[in-house]
PLY file of the C-alpha trace (Angstrom):
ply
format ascii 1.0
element vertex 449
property float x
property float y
property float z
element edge 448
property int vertex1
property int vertex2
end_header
-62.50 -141.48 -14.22
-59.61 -139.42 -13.08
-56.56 -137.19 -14.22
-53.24 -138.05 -12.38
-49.61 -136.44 -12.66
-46.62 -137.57 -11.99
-43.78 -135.68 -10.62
-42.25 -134.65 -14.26
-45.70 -132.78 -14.98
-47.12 -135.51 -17.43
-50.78 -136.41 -16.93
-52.37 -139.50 -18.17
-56.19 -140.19 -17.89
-57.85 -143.47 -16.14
-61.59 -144.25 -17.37
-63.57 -146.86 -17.45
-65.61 -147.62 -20.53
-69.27 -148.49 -21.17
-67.95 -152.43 -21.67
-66.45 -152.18 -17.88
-62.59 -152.33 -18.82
-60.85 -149.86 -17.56
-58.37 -147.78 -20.13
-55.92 -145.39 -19.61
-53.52 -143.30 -22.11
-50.94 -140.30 -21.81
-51.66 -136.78 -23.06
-48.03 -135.63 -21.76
-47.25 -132.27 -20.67
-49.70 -129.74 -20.87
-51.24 -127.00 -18.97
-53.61 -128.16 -16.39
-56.37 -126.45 -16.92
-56.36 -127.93 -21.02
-55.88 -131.50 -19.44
-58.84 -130.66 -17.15
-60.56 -130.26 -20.50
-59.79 -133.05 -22.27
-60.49 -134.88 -19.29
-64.18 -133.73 -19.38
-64.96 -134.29 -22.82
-63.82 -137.98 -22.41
-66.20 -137.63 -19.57
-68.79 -136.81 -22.02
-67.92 -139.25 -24.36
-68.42 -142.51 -22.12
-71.55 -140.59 -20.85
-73.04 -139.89 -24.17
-72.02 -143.31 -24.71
-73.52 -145.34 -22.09
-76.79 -143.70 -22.27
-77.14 -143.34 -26.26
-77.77 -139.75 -25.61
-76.74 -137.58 -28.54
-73.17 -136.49 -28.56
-73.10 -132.94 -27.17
-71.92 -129.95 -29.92
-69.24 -128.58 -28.30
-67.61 -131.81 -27.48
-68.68 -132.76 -31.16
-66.56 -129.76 -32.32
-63.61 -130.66 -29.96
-63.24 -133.73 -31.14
-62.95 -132.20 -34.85
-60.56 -129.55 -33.55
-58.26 -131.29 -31.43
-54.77 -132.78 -33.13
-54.34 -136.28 -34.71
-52.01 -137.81 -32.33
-54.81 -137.26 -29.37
-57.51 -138.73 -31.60
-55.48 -141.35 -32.53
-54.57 -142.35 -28.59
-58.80 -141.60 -28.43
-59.17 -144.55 -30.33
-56.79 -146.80 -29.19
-58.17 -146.53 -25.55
-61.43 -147.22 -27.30
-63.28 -144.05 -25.83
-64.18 -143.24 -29.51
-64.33 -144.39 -32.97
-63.83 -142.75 -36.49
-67.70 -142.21 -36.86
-67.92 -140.05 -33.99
-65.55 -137.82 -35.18
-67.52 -134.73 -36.98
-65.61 -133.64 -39.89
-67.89 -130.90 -41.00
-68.28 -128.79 -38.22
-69.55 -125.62 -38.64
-68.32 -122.77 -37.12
-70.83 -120.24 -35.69
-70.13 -116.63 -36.43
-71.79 -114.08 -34.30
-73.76 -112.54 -37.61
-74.99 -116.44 -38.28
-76.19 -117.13 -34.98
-77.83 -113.96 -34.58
-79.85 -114.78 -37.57
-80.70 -118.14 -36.70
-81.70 -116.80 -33.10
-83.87 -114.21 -35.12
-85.63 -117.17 -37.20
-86.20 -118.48 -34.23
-88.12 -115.71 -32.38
-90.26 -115.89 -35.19
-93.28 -117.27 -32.84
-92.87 -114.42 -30.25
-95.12 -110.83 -30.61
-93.58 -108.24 -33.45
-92.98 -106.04 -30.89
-90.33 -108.29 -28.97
-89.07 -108.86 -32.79
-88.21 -105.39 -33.11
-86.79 -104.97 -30.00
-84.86 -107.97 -30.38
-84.19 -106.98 -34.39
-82.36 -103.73 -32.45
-80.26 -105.69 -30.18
-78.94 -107.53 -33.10
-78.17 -103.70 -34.75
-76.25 -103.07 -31.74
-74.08 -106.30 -31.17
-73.35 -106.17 -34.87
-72.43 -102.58 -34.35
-69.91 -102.94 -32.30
-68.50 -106.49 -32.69
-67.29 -108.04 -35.72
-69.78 -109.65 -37.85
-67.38 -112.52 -38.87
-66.07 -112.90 -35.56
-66.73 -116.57 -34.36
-69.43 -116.94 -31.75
-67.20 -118.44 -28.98
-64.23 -116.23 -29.46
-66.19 -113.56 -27.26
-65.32 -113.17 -23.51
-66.44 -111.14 -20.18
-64.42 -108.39 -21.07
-65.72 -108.08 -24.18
-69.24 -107.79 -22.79
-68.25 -105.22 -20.34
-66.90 -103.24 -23.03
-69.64 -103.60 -24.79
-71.68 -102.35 -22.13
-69.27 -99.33 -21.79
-69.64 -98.73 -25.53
-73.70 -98.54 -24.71
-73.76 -95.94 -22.71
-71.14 -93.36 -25.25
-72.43 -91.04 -27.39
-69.89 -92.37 -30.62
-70.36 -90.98 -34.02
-72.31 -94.27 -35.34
-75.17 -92.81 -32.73
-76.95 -89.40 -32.49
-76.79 -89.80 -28.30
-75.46 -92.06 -26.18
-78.60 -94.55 -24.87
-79.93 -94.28 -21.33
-79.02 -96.22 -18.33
-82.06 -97.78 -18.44
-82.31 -98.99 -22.22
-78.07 -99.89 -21.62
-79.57 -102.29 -18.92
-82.43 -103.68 -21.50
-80.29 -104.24 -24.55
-77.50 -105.90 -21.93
-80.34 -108.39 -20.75
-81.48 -109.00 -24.32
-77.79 -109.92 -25.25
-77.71 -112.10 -22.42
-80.59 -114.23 -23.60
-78.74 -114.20 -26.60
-75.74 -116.41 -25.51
-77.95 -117.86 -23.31
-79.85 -119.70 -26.36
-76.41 -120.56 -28.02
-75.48 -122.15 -24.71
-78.07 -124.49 -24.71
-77.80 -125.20 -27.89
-74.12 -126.33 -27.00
-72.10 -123.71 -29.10
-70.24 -122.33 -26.80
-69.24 -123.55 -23.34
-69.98 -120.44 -21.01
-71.85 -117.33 -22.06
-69.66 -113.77 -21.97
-73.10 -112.41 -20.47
-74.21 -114.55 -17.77
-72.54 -112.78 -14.63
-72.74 -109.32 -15.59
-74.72 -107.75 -12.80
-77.33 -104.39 -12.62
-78.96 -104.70 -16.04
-82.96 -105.17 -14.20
-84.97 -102.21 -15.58
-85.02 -99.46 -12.41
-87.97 -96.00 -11.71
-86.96 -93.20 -13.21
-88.04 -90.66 -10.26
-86.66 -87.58 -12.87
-88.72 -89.32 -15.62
-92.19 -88.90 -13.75
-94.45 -86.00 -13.84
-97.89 -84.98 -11.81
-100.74 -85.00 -13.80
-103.34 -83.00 -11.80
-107.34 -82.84 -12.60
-106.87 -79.40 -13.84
-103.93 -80.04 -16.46
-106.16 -83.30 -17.81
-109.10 -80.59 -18.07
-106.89 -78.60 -20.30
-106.15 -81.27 -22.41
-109.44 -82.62 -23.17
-110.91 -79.14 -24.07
-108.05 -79.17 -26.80
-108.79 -82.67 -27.88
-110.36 -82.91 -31.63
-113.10 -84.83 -31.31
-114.56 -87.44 -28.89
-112.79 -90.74 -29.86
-109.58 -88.61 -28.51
-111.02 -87.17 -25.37
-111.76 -90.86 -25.11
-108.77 -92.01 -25.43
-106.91 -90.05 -22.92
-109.18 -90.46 -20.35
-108.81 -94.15 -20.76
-104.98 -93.35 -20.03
-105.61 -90.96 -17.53
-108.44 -92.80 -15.51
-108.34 -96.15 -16.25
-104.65 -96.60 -17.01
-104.96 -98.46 -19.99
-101.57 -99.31 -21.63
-101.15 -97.63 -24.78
-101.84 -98.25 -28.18
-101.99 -102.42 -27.08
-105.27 -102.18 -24.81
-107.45 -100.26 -26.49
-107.12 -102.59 -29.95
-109.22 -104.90 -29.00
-111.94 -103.33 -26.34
-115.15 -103.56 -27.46
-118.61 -102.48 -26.15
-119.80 -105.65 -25.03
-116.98 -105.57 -22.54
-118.76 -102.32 -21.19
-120.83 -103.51 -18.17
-123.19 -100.49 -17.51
-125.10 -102.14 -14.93
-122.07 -103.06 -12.37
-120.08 -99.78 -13.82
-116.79 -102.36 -15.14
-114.81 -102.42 -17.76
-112.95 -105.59 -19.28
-110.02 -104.96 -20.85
-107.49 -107.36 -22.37
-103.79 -107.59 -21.47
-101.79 -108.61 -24.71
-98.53 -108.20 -22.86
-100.01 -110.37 -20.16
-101.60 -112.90 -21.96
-98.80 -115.67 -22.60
-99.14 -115.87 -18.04
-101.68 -118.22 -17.09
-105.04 -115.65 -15.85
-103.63 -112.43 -16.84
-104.48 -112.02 -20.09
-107.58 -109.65 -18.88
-108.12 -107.79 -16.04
-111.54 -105.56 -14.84
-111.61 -102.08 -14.30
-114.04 -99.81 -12.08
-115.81 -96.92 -14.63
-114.83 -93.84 -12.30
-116.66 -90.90 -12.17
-114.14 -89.09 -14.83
-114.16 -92.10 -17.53
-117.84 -91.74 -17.61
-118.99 -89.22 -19.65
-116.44 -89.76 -22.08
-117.12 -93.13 -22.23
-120.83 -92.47 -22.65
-120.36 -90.03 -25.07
-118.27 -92.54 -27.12
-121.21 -94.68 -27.23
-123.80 -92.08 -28.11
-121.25 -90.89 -30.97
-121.16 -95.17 -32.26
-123.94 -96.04 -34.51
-125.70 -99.26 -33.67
-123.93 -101.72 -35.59
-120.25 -100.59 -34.26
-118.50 -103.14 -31.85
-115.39 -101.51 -31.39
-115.48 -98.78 -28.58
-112.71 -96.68 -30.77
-113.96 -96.41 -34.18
-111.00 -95.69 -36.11
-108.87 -98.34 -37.32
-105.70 -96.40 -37.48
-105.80 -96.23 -33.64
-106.53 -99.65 -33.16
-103.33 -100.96 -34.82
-101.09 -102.13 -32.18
-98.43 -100.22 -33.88
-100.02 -97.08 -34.12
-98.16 -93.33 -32.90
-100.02 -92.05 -30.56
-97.57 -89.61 -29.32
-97.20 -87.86 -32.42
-100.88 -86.35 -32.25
-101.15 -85.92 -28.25
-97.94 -84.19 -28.96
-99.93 -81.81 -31.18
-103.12 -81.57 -28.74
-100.77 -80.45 -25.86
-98.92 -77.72 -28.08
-103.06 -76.34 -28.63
-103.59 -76.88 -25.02
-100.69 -74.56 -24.36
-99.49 -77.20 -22.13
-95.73 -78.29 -22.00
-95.00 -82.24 -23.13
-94.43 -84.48 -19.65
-91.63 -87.02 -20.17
-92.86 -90.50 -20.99
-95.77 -88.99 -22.45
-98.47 -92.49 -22.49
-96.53 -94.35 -19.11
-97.03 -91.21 -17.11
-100.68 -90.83 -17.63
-101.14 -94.78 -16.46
-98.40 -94.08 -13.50
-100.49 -90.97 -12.26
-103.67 -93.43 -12.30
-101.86 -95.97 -10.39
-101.00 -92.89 -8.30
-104.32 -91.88 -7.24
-105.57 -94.94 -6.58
-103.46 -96.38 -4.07
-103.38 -93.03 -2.25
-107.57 -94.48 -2.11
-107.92 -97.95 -2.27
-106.05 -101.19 -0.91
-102.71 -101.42 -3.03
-103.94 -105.00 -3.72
-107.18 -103.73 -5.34
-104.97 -101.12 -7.64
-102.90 -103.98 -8.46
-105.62 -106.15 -9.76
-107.23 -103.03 -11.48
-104.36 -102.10 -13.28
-102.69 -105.60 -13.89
-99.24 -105.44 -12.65
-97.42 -106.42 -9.44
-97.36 -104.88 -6.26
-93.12 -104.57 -7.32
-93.39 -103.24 -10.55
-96.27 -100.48 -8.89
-94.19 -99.27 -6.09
-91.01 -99.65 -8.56
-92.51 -97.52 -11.76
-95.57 -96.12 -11.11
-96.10 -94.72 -7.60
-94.81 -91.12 -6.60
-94.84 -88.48 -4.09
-96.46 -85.20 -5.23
-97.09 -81.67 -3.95
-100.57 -81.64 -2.92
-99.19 -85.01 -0.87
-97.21 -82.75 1.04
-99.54 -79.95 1.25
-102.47 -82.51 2.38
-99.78 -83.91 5.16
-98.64 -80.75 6.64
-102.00 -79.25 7.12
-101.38 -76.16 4.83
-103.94 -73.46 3.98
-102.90 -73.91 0.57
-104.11 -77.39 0.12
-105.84 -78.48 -2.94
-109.22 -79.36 -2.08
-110.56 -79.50 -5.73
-111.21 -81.96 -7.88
-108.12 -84.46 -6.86
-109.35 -87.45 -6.63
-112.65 -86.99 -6.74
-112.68 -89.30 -9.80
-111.27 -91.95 -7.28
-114.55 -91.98 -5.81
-117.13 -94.73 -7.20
-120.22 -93.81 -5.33
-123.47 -91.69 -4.80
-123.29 -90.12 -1.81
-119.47 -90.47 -0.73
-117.29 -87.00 0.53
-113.74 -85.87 0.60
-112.20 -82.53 1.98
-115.93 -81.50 2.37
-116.64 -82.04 -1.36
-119.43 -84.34 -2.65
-119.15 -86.92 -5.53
-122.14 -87.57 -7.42
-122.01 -91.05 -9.38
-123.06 -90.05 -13.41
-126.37 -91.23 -14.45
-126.75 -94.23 -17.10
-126.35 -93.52 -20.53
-129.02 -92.87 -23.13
-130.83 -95.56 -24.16
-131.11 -95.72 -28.21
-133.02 -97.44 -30.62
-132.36 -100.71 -30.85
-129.55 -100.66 -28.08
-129.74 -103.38 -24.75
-132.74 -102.47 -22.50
-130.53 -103.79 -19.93
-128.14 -101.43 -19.60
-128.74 -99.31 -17.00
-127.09 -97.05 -14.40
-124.25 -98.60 -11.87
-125.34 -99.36 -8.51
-125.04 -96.34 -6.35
-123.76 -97.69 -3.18
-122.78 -96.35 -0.45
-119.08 -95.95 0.88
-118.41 -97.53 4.60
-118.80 -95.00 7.15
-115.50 -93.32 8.48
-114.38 -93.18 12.26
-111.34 -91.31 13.22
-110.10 -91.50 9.32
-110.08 -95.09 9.03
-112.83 -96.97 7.25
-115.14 -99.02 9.28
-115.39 -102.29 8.04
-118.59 -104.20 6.86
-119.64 -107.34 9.21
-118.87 -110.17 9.00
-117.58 -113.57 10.97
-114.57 -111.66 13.11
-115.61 -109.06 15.36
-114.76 -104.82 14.22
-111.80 -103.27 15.15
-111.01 -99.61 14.91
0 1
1 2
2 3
3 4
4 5
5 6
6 7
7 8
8 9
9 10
10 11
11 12
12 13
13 14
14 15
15 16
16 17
17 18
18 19
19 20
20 21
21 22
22 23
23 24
24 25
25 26
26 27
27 28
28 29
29 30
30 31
31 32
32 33
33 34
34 35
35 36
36 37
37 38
38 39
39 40
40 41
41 42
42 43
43 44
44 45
45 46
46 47
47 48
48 49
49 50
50 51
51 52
52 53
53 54
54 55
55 56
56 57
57 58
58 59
59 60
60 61
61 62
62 63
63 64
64 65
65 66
66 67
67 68
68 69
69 70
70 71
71 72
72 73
73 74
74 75
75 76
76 77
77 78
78 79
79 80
80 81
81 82
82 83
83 84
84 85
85 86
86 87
87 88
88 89
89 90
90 91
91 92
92 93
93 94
94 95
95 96
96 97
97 98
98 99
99 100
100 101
101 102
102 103
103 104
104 105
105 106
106 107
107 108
108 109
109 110
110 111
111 112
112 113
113 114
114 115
115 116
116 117
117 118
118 119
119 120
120 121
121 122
122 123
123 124
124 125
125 126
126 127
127 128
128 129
129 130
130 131
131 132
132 133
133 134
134 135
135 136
136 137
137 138
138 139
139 140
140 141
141 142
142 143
143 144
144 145
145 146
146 147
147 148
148 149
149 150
150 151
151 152
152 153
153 154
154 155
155 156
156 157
157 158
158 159
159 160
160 161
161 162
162 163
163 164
164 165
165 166
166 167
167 168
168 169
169 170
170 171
171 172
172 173
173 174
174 175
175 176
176 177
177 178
178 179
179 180
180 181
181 182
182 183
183 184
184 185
185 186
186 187
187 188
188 189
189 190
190 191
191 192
192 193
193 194
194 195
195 196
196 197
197 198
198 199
199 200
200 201
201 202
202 203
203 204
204 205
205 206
206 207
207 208
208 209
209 210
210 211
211 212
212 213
213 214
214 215
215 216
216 217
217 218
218 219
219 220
220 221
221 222
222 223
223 224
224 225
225 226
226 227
227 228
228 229
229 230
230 231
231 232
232 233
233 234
234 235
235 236
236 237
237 238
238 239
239 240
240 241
241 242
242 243
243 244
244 245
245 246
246 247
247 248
248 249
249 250
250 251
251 252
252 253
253 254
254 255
255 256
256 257
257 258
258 259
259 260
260 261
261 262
262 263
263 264
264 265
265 266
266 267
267 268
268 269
269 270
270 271
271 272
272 273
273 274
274 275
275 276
276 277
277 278
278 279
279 280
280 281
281 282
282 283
283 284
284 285
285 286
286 287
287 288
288 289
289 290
290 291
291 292
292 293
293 294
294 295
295 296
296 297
297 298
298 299
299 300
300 301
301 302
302 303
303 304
304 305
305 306
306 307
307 308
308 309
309 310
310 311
311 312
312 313
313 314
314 315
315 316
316 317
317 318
318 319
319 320
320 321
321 322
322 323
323 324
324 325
325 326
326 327
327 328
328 329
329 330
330 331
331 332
332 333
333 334
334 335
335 336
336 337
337 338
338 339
339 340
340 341
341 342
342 343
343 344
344 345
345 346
346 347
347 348
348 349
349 350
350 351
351 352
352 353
353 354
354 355
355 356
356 357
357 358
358 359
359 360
360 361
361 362
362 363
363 364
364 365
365 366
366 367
367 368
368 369
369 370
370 371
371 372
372 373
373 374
374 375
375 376
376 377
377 378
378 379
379 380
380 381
381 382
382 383
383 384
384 385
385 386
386 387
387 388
388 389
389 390
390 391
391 392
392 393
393 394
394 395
395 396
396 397
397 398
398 399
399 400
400 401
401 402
402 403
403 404
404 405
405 406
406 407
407 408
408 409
409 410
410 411
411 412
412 413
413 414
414 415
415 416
416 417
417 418
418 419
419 420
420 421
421 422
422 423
423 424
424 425
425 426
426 427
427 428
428 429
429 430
430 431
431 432
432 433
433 434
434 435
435 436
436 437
437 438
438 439
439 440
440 441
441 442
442 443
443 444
444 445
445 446
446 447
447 448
């Protein structure tokens, strides 16, 4: 197979076909880069050809496209016949294949259908819905892009870098499913660069003991002071993790709770992770099941919450405004970031990790920060917090910090009819502590300070 020229600027095409005989025919002169073309369809051709392999869509739609003195040399060299040539082709327009690429989706969670349902708005917002599917270039996605981040009259505000970055990547997949499907030969998307999700620093906010106290005296009732302090201290992901927890994945006797992951689940052994019951999460958590009569299996009683589409935000929104306490940005993330927060300032950062089910990455990227009693603790200042920050962290009887004890809450009430085996965690004791770093427990290698 090869494309020659001769000195006049006419190129003619050598093959060889399935049979063995070798062919060759003029396509006269052209721009190279459209002879290069033709040259690698016929390449597809005898390929498709000699392995009975299904002829390719784009070179299906070539052949229907190209003019009848080429198809007629086609089949004179014998690289084709009549039957291969598609007279029906369809032609994709960028409304139609969105659709179909909707249908599609159709197995993945609603919540990646709505997000991929607003992509859709915003391609069809801005391109033509008519407008065939391969007729769109680079450019065109840059200026997309550009168009993204405008506020235009079609949009109250322009969108944030970060959501400009999310709907780019969703439009990528986009043309990235109608390349493999063969209807179009590149995709405008697939070298536009920066669109990963980045931290926010001036979207985080410190959550300190005392603020969370103000908000749970405000809360209504118990199933809501429960439900922040699973944001706050256990850094549940809200509303999708707390659907589904139920008390038998309460294990009073080793102080864990099991929670499932449905945003995890489609990976292989993440779809639940385990969670130490802190010192904070306790009473609310026993209170929660002193409040649940005896036949109740879900740990939050009211359905309304446990829809995986419920607002949330709406009513913390209203708690905070009794509180007297001013809204933090990213209302539910921030609560889980300021857990993720404590904790590694505590524990090994591959402990947090497992606790909270993410990646070390996405932790360092999203959820850990540098706050003001870090600096104050660092520099030695008289006006240190020595409080109740991160107390909560610790999980034991008879562990200090800054000189203040934390006592491990007792087991909770036992009620009629309830498991006689549920009884209080195991109180044991932290590692003693030389020179500020832990001692570690023995074992085969020899201690090191």
């Amino acid at each position: 197979m090869g494309l020659t020229t001769d000195k006049h600027g006419r190129h003619k095409i050598q093959c060889t076909l399935p049979s063995g005989v070798r062919r060759s025919f003029r396509i006269g002169s052209i721009a190279k880069h459209d002879a290069q073309e033709i040259e690698r369809h016929v390449q597809q051709i005898l390929s498709a050809r000699r392995s009975g392999a299904r002829l390719a869509d784009s070179t299906a739609d070539w052949l229907g496209r190209i003019c009848p003195r080429l198809r007629t040399q086609l089949v004179r060299a014998e690289v084709i016949d009549v039957s291969m040539v598609r007279q029906d082709r369809k032609v994709w327009t960028l409304r139609s294949f969105l659709d179909h690429f909707i249908e599609g989706s159709s197995h993945k969670k609603p919540s990646t259908q709505a997000q991929l349902g607003l992509t859709r708005k915003y391609l069809l917002m801005y391109f033509d819905g008519d407008r065939d599917l391969t007729s769109i270039t680079p450019a065109d996605a840059d200026d997309f892009r550009v168009w993204l981040g405008r506020a235009i009259p079609k949009r109250k505000r322009a969108l944030a870098e970060n959501t400009v970055r999310r709907q780019c990547g969703r439009a990528r997949q986009v043309f990235r499913r109608a390349l493999r499907e063969r209807l179009i030969e590149a995709s405008p998307f697939a070298d536009m660069r920066n669109i990963q999700v980045f931290g926010n620093p001036d979207r985080r906010a410190d959550i300190d003991l005392e603020l969370c106290d103000q908000v749970l005296a405000a809360c209504p009732d118990w199933e809501w002071r429960l439900i922040f302090a699973l944001a706050r201290f256990a850094g549940l992901r809200m509303p999708s993790e707390i659907v589904d927890l139920r008390w038998r994945d309460v294990d009073w006797d080793l102080g864990k709770l099991s929670i499932r992951v449905p945003k995890l689940e489609h990976h292989p052994g993440r779809g639940t992770r385990a969670f130490p019951i802190f010192p904070d999460l306790w009473p609310h958590l026993e209170a929660a099941y002193e409040a649940s009569d005896r036949d109740d299996e879900f740990v939050i009683r009211t359905p309304h919450y446990r829809d995986p589409k419920a607002n949330l935000r709406t009513p913390l929104l209203r708690i905070l405004r009794a509180a007297g306490v001013a809204p933090w940005p990213n209302l539910l993330q921030n609560l889980r970031a300021n857990c993720y927060t404590d904790l590694a300032a505590i524990h090994p950062e591959w402990k947090v990790n497992r606790w909270l089910g993410n990646t070390q990455a996405v932790g360092r990227e999203h959820y850990l920060d540098m706050r003001d009693a870090d600096y104050l603790e660092a520099s030695g200042s008289p006006r240190r917090a020595g409080g109740r920050q991160n107390q909560w962290l610790k999980n034991g009887s008879a562990d200090t910090r800054n000189g203040q004890k934390c006592i491990a809450p007792a087991k909770p009430s036992q009620r009629p009819g309830a498991d006689n085996s549920r009884q209080s965690r195991d109180s044991r004791a932290q590692p003693s502590v030389v020179n500020n770093r832990p001692v570690p427990r023995l074992g085969l290698e020899p201690r090191t300070l």
